[in-house]
C-alpha positions as CSV (number, residue, x, y, z in Angstrom):
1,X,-66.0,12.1,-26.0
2,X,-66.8,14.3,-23.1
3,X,-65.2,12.0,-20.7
4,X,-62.0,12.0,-22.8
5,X,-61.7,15.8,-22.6
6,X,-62.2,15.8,-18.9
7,X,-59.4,13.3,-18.4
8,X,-57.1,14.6,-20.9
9,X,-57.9,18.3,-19.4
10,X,-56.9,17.2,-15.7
11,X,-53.5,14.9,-16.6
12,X,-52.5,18.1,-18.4
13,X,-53.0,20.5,-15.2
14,X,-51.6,18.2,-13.0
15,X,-48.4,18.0,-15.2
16,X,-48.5,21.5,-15.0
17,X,-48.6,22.0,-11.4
18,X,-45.8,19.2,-10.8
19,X,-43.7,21.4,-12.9
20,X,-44.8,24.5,-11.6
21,X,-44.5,22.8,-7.6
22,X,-40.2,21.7,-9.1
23,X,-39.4,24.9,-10.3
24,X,-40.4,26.6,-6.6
25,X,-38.6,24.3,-5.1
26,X,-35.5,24.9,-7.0
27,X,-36.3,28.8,-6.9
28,X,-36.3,28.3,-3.2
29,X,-33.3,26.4,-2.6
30,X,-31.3,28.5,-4.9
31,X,-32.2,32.2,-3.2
32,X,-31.5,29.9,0.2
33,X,-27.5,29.5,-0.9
34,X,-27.1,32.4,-1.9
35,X,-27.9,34.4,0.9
36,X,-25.7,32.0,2.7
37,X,-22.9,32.9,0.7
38,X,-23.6,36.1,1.7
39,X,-23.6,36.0,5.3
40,X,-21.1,33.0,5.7
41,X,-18.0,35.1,5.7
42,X,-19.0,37.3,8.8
43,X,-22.3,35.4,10.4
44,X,-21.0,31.5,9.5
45,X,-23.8,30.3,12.0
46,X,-26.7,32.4,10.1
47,X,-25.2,30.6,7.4
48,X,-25.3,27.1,8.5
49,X,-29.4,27.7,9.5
50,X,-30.0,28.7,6.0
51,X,-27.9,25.9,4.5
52,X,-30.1,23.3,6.6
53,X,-33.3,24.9,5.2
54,X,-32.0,23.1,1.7
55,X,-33.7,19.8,1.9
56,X,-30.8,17.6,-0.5
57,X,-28.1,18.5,-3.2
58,X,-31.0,16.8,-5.7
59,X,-32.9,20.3,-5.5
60,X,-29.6,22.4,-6.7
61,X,-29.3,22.8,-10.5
62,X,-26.3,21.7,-11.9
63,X,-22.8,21.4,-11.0
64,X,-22.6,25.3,-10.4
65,X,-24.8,25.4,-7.7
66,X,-23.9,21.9,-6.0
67,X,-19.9,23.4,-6.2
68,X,-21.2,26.2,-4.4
69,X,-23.3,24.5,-1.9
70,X,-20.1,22.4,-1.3
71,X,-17.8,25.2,-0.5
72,X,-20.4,27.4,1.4
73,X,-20.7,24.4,3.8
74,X,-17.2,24.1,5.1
75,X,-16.5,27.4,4.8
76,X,-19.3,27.9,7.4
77,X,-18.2,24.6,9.4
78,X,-14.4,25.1,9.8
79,X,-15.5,28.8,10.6
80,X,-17.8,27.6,13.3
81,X,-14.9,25.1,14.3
82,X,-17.1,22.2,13.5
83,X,-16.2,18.9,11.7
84,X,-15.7,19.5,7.8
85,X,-18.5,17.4,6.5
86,X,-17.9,18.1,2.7
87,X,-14.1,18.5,2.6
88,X,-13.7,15.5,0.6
89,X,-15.5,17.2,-2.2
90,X,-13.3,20.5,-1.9
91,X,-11.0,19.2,-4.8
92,X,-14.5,18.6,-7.1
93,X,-14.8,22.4,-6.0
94,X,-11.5,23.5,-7.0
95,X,-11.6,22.1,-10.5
96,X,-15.4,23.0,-11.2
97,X,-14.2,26.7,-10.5
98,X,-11.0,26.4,-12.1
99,X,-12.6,25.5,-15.5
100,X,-15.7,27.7,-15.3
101,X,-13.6,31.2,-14.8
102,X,-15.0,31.3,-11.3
103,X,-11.5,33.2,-10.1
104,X,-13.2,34.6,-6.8
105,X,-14.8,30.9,-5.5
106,X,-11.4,29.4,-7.2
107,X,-9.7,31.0,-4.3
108,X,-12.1,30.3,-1.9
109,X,-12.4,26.9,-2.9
110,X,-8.2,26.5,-3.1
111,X,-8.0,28.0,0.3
112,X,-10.4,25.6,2.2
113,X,-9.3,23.1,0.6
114,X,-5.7,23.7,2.1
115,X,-7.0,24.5,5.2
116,X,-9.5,21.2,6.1
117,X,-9.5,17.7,5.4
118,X,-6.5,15.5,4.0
119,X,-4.5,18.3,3.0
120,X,-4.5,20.4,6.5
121,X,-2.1,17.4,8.0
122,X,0.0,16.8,5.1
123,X,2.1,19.7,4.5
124,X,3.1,19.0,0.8
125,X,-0.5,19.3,-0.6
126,X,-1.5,22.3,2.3
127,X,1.7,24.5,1.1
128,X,0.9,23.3,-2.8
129,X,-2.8,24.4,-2.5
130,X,-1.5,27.6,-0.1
131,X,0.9,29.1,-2.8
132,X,-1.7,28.2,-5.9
133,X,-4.5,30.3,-3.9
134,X,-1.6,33.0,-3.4
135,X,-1.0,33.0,-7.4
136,X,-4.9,33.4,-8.3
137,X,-5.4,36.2,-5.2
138,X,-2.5,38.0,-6.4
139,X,-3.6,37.8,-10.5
140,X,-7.1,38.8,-9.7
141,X,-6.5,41.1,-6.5
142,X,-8.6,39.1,-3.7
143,X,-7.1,41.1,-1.1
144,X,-9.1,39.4,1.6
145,X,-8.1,35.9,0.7
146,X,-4.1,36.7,-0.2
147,X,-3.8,38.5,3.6
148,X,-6.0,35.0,5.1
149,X,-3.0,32.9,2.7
150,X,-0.3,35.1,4.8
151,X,-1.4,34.9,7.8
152,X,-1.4,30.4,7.8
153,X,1.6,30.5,6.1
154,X,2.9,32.4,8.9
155,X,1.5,30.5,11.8
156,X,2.4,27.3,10.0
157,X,6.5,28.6,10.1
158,X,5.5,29.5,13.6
159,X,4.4,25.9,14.7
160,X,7.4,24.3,13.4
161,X,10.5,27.4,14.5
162,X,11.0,28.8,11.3
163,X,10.9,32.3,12.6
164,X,12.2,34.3,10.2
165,X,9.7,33.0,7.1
166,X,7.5,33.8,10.0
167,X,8.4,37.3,10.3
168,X,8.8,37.5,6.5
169,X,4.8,36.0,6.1
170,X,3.6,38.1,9.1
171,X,4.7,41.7,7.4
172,X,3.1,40.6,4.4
173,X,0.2,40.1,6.7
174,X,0.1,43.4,8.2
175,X,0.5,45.3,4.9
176,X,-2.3,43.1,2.8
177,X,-4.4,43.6,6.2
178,X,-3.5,48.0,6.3
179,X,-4.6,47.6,2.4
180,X,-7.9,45.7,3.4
181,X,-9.1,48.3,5.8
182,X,-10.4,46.0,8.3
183,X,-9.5,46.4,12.2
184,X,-9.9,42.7,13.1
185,X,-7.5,41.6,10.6
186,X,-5.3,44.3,11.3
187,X,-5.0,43.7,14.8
188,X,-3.9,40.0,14.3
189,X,-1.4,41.2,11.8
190,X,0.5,43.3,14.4
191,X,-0.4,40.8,17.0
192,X,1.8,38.6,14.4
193,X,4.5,40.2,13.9
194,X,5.1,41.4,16.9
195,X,5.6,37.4,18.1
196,X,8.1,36.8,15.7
197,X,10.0,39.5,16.6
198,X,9.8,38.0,20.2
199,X,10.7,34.8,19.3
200,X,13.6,36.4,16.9
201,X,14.9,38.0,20.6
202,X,13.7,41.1,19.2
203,X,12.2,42.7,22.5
204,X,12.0,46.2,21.7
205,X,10.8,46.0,18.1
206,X,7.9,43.5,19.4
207,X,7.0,46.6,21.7
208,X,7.0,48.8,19.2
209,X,5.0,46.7,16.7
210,X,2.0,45.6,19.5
211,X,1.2,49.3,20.5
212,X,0.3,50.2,17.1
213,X,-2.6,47.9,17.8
214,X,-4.0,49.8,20.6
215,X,-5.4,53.4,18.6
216,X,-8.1,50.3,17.7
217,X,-8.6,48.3,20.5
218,X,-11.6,49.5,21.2
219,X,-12.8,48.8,17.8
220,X,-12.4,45.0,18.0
221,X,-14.2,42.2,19.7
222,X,-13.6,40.9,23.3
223,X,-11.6,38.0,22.0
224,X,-9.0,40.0,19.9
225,X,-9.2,42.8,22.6
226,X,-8.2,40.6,25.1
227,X,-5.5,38.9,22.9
228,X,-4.0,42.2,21.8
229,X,-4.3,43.5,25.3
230,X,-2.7,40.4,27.0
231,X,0.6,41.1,23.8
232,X,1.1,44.6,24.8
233,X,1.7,43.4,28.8
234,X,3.5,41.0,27.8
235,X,6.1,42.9,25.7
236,X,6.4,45.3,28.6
237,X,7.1,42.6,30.8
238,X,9.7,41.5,28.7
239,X,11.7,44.7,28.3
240,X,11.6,44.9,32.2
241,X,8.8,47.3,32.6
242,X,6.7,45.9,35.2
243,X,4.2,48.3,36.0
244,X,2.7,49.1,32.4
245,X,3.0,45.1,32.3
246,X,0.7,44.6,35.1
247,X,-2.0,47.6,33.8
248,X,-2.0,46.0,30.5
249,X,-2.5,42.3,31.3
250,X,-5.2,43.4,34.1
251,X,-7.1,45.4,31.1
252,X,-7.0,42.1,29.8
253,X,-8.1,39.5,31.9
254,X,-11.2,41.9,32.6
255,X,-11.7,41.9,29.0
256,X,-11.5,38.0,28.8
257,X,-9.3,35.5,30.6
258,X,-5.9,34.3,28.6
259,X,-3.6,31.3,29.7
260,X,-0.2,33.5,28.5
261,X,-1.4,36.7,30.2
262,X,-2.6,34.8,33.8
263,X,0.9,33.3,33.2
264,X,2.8,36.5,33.0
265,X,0.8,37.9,35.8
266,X,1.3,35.4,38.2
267,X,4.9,35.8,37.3
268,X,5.1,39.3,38.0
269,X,3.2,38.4,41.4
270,X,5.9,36.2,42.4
271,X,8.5,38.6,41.9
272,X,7.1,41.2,43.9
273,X,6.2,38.7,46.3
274,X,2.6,38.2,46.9
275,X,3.1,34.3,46.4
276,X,-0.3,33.2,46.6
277,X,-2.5,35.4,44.2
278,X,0.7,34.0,42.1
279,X,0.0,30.2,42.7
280,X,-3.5,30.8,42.1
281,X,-3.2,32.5,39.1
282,X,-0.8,29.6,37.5
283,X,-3.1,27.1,38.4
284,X,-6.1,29.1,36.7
285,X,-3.3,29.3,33.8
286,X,-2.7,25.6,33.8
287,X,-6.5,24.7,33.4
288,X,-6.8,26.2,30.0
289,X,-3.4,26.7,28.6
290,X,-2.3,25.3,25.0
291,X,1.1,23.4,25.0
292,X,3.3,25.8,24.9
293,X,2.2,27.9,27.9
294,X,1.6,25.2,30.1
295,X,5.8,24.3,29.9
296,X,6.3,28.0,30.7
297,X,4.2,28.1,33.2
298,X,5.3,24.6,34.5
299,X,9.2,26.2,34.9
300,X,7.7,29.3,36.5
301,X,6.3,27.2,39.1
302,X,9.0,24.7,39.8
303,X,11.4,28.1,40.1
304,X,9.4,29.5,42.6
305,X,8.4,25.3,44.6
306,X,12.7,25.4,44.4
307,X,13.1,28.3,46.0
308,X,10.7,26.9,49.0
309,X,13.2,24.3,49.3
310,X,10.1,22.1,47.7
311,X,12.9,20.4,45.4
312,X,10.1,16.8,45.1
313,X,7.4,19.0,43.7
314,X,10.1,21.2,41.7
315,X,11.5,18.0,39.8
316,X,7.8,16.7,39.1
317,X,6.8,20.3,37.3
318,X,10.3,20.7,35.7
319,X,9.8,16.5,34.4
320,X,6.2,17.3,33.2
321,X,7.6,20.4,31.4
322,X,10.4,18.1,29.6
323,X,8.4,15.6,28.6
324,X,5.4,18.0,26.8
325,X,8.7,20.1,25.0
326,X,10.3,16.4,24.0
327,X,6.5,15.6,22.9
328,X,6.4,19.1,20.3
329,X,9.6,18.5,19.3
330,X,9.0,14.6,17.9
331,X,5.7,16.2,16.6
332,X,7.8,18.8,14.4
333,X,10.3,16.1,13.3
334,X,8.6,15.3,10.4
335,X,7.9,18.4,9.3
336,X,8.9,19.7,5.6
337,X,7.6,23.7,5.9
338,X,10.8,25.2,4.7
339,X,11.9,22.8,2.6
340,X,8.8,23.3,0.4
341,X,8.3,27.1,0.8
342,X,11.7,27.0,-0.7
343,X,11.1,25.1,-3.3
344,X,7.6,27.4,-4.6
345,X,9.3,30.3,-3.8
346,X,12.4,29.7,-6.1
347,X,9.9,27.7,-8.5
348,X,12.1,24.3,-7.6
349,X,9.6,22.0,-9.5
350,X,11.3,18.7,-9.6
351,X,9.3,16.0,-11.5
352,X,8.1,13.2,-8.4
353,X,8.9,10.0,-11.4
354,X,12.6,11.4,-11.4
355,X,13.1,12.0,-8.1
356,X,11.4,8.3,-7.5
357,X,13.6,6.9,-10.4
358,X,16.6,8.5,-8.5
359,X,15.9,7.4,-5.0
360,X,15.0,3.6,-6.4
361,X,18.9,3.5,-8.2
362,X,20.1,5.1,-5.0
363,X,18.7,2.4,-3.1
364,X,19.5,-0.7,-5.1
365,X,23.3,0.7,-5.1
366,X,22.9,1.0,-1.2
367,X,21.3,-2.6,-1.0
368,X,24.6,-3.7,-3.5
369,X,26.8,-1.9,-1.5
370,X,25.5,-3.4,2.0
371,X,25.6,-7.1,0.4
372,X,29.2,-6.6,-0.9
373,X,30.2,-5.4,3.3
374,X,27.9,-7.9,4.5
375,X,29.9,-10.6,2.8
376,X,33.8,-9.3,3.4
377,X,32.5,-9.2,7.0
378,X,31.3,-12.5,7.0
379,X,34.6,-13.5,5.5
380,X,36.5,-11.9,8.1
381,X,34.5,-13.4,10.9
382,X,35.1,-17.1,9.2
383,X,39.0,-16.3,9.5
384,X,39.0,-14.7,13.0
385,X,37.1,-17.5,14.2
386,X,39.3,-19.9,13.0
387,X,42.5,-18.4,14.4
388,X,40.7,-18.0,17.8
389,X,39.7,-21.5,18.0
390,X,43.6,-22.2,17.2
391,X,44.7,-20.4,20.0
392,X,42.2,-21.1,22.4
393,X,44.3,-23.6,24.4
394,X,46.9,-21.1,24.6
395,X,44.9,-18.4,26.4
396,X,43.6,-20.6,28.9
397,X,46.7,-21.9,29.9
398,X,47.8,-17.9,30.4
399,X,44.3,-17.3,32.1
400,X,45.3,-20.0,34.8
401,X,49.4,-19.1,35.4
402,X,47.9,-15.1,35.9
403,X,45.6,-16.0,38.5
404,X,48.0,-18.2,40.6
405,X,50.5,-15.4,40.2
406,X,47.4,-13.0,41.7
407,X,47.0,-15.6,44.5
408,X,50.5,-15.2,45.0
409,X,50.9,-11.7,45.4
410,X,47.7,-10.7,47.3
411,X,49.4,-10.8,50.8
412,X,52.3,-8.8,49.6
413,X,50.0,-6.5,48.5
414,X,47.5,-5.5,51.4
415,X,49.1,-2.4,52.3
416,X,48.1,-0.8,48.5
417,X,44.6,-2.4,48.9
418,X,44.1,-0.2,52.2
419,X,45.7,2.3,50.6
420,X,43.5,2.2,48.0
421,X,40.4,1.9,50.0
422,X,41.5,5.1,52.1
423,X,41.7,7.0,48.9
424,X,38.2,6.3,47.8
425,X,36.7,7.3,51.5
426,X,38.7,10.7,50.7
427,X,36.8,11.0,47.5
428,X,33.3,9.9,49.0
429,X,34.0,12.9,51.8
430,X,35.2,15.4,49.1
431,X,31.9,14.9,47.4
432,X,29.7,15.3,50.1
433,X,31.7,18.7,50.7
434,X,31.2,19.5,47.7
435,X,27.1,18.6,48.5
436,X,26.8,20.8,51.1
437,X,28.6,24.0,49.2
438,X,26.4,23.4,46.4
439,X,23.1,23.8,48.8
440,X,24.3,26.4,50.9
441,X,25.2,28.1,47.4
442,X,21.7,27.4,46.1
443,X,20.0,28.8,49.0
444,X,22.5,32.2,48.9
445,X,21.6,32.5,45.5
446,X,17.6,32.2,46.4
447,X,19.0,35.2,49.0
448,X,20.6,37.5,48.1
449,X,20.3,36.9,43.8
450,X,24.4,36.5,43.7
451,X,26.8,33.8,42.9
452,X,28.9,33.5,46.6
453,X,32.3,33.2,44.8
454,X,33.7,33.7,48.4
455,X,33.0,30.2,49.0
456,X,35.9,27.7,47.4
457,X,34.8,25.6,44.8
458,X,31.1,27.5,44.9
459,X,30.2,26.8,41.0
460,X,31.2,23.3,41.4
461,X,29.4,22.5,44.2
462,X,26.3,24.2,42.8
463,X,26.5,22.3,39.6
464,X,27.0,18.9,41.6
465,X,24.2,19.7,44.1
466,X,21.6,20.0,41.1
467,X,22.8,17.0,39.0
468,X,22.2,14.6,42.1
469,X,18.6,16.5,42.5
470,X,18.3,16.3,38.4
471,X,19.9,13.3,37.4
472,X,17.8,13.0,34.4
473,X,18.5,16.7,33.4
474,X,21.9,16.7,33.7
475,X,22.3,13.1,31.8
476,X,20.2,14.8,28.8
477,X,23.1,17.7,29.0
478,X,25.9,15.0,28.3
479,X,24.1,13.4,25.6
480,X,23.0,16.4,23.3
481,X,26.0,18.2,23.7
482,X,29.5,17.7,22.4
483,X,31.5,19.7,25.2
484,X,30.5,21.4,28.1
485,X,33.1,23.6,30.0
486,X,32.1,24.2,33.9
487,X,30.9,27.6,32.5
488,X,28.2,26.1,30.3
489,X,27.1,24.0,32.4
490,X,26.5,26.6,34.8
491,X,24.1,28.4,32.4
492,X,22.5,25.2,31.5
493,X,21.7,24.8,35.5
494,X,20.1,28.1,36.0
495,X,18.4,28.3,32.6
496,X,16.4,24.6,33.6
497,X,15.9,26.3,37.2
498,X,13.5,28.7,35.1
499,X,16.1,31.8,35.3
500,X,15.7,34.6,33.0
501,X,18.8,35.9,30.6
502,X,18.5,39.3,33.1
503,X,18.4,37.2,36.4
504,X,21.1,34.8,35.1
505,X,23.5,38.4,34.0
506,X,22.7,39.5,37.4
507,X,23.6,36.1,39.4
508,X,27.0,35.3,37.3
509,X,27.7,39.8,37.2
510,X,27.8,39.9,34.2
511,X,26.2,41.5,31.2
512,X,23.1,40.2,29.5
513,X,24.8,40.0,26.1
514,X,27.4,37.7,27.5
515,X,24.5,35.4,28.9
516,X,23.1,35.6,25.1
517,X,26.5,34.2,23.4
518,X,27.0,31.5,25.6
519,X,23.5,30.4,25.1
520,X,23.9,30.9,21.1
521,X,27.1,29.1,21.7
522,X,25.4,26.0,23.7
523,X,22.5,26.1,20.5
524,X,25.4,25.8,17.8
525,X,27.3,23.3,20.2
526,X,24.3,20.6,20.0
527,X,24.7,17.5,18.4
528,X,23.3,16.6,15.0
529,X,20.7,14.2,15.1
C-alpha cells in the first residue's frame, strides 16, 4: 500500500512540475515579444535579438500572439533591410486583426503587407492594401502610420513621373509629419516636397520648401543631415547661386558622402574650372550612385570630355547614359500608379468578372472581325494573282523592248551622266564645308559660350557636325518625333551635349523662358507609342 502512495505521490509531482516548467516557458516567450514590439519601431535590431531568444511559434499561445510574432518579425526585417522571412503570412496577419478589433496592428499589419513580399512588386494589391491602411489610420487617428502611407505613395508617383500626385502625397506628408511632432519625419517631408517641386520646374519654391528643414538639422541623424544638407545645395545651385551651393553641399559631404551632392559639386568645380578635383569627384559619384544620378552625372562628364575635344570618350558616357534612361523608361512601362490612385480616390470600383466578361466579348468580336479581313484578303490575293499570272508575258516582253531602248540611248546620253556625276562631287564638297563650320562652331561655342551667327550657315553646320559624331542620337530624334524645324533640332543638340536651360538661353541670346517652350513644345511634339 505504501509503495502505491509513493508512486502515485511522485507521477503527480512530476505532472505538476511539467506544467509548472510549460507555463514558464510560455510566460517567457510572451514578455520576450512584447518588449520587441516595443522597441521594434525605433531599435528594429534590439528587436530582432529578442525575437531570436523565442525558441518556435509552438511556445506562443494562440493565434493572437503567433499574428503578432508574425508582424513584429518583418517589421523589424524590412526595417533592418533584410529579407522578409514571414511576409507570406502578412495576409493571416491582416485578417486575424481585422476580425479581432485589433485597429492599431490592423494598420501595421495592412501597411507591411503593402510594403514586402508579393504585393511590393505588383502595384494593384500595394496601392489596394496602401489606401485600405489609409481608411483604418484616418478612422482611428494612427497618425504615425497615415504620414508613413503618404510618404510611399508619394515616392511610388515619384518612381514612375507622376509629379503632381507626388506633390499632392508629399504636402500631405509634411502636414501629417508637422502634426506628429517628430524631426526625422519632418525633415523627409520637406526633403519631399521640395523634389517635386524640382521636378515640377518649380526652382524657387523647392528653395523655399528645403530651408525650412535647416532650424532642425542639427536635431537629426547623420544620414538625414547629410541628405537634407546635400537638398538645400542643391536648390541653390539650381537657382544659380553658386556660392551658398558649394557651403551647403561641403557641410554635407563632411556630414556623410552623397552620389547627388558629389555630383553637383563636381559640377560646380568644372564651371569654375578646377577640372580635376571635378573628375575626381564624378568618379567618387559614379561608384555609389543609384540610377538616376549616375545618367546625370554620365552627361556632366561627357559635356566637359566634349569640350576637351575627347568626342570617343564623350559618345561612350553620353551611350551609357541612353541606354540606363531607355532601361527606367521600359521598367516604368508597365506601370498602373495613376490609373489606380484614380480609381480609390474617385471610389471607381469596377467588379474584375465584368470587366473579364467585357474584355472576353471584346476579344471574340476582334478574333471575328480579324477572320472576316483575313478571308476578303485572301480573296483578293486569289484574284490579283490570277490577273498577274495573265499578264505576265506581257510585262516581260516590255521589260526587254525598255532595256534595248536604254542600250540605245546610253551614248547619246554621256554628257548628263557627267553631268550628273559633277553634281554629286558638288554636293560631297558642300557637306564637308558644312563639316568644318559645324566644328569650328562647336569649338567657338566651347569659347566664348555664343552661337557665331557671323559664320554662314553656322546652325546647320553645327547640327551636321554632331549628327555624324552622334549618328545614333540624331536617328533616335527622327524617330520619336513627328517634325523637327532646324530650331528644334538645335535645342535637341545642346540639350544631349549636357547644356543647361540657362547655358542654352545664353548660347542662342535668348531668354530662358523661350528655351522652356520650345522644350514643352518638343515633349508635346513626341510620338505616341
Amino acid at each position: 500500500m505504501l509503495n502505491a502512495l509513493t508512486i502515485r505521490l511522485i507521477v503527480t509531482v512530476t505532472v505538476a512540475v511539467q506544467f509548472l516548467c510549460a507555463c514558464s516557458g510560455s510566460l517567457r516567450s510572451g514578455e520576450l515579444l512584447a518588449q520587441a514590439d516595443g522597441v521594434v519601431e525605433n531599435n528594429p535590431d534590439s528587436a530582432l535579438v529578442l525575437l531570436r531568444q523565442i525558441g518556435s511559434t509552438e511556445e506562443l499561445q494562440g493565434d493572437d500572439e503567433r499574428a503578432l510574432y508574425y508582424l513584429v518579425l518583418t517589421q523589424a526585417q524590412y526595417k533592418c533591410y533584410k529579407p522578409t522571412t514571414a511576409d507570406s503570412l502578412m495576409p493571416f496577419c491582416v485578417s486575424h486583426f481585422a476580425s479581432s478589433g485589433d485597429s492599431y496592428n490592423h494598420v501595421r499589419a495592412l501597411y507591411y503587407n503593402a510594403v514586402t513580399g508579393r504585393p511590393s512588386r505588383n502595384p494593384d494589391e500595394a496601392i489596394n492594401l496602401l489606401k485600405e491602411c489609409e481608411r483604418v489610420a484616418t478612422s482611428t487617428g494612427n497618425l504615425l502610420y497615415l504620414l508613413k502611407v503618404y510618404e510611399l505613395l508619394g515616392n511610388l508617383n515619384d518612381d514612375v513621373g507622376n509629379y503632381r500626385l507626388n506633390l499632392k502625397y508629399a504636402k500631405l506628408f509634411f502636414d501629417k509629419s508637422k502634426e506628429y511632432g517628430n524631426p526625422y519625419y519632418m525633415a523627409h517631408a520637406i526633403s519631399n516636397v521640395a523634389r517635386a517641386y524640382a521636378l515640377l520646374e518649380h526652382g524657387d519654391s523647392a528653395l523655399v520648401c528645403i530651408k525650412q528643414a535647416l532650424p532642425i538639422v542639427n536635431r537629426l541623424d547623420s544620414d538625414t543631415k547629410a541628405l537634407i544638407l546635400a537638398n538645400v545645395g542643391i536648390c541653390y545651385h539650381e537657382n544659380g547661386d553658386d556660392a551658398n551651393a558649394k557651403r551647403y553641399l561641403l557641410w554635407s559631404l563632411r556630414v556623410k558622402p552623397r552620389d547627388n551632392a558629389l555630383k553637383v559639386l563636381a559640377d560646380i568645380y568644372n564651371k569654375e574650372g578646377k577640372h580635376a578635383e571635378a573628375e575626381a569627384l564624378w568618379q567618387r559619384a559614379l561608384a555609389m550612385s543609384d540610377p538616376p544620378t549616375r545618367i546625370s552625372t554620365l552627361k556632366s562628364m561627357a559635356a566637359y570630355q566634349a569640350s576637351l575635344g575627347d568626342y570617343r570618350k564623350a559618345y561612350a558616357s553620353r551611350s551609357e547614359a541612353a541606354h540606363l534612361s531607355d532601361s527606367i523608361g521600359k521598367a516604368m512601362q508597365d506601370s498602373r500608379v495613376t490609373e489606380l490612385q484614380l480609381q480609390y480616390d474617385h471610389q471607381l470600383h469596377v467588379s474584375k468578372y465584368y470587366r473579364l466578361a467585357f474584355w472576353g466579348v471584346v476579344a471574340v468580336v476582334a478574333l471575328a472581325v480579324a477572320a472576316s479581313l483575313v478571308a476578303v484578303a485572301f480573296r483578293h490575293y486569289v484574284r490579283m494573282a490570277k490577273v498577274s499570272m495573265q499578264d505576265k508575258d506581257a510585262q516581260l516582253e516590255d521589260v526587254r523592248k525598255r532595256y534595248g531602248e536604254l542600250e540605245a540611248l546610253h551614248s547619246s546620253d554621256a554628257a548628263k551622266l557627267e553631268e550628273l556625276v559633277r553634281l554629286f562631287s558638288d554636293l560631297g564638297a558642300s557637306t564637308m564645308k558644312l563639316m568644318a563650320t559645324g566644328k569650328a562652331v562647336c569649338e567657338e561655342i566651347q569659347t566664348k559660350g555664343r552661337m557665331p551667327y557671323s559664320m554662314p550657315d553656322a546652325e546647320k553646320g553645327f547640327i551636321l557636325y554632331f549628327a555624324v559624331q552622334n549618328p545614333d542620337v540624331f536617328n533616335g530624334w527622327l524617330v520619336a518625333y513627328d517634325k523637327l524645324t532646324l530650331s528644334d533640332m538645335l535645342f535637341l543638340v545642346f540639350d544631349a551635349m549636357g547644356y543647361t536651360v540657362k547655358e542654352i538661353s545664353a548660347i542662342l541670346c535668348i531668354s530662358e523662358g523661350a528655351v522652356r517652350t520650345r522644350k514643352y513644345r518638343l515633349n508635346k511634339s513626341k510620338k505616341k507609342r
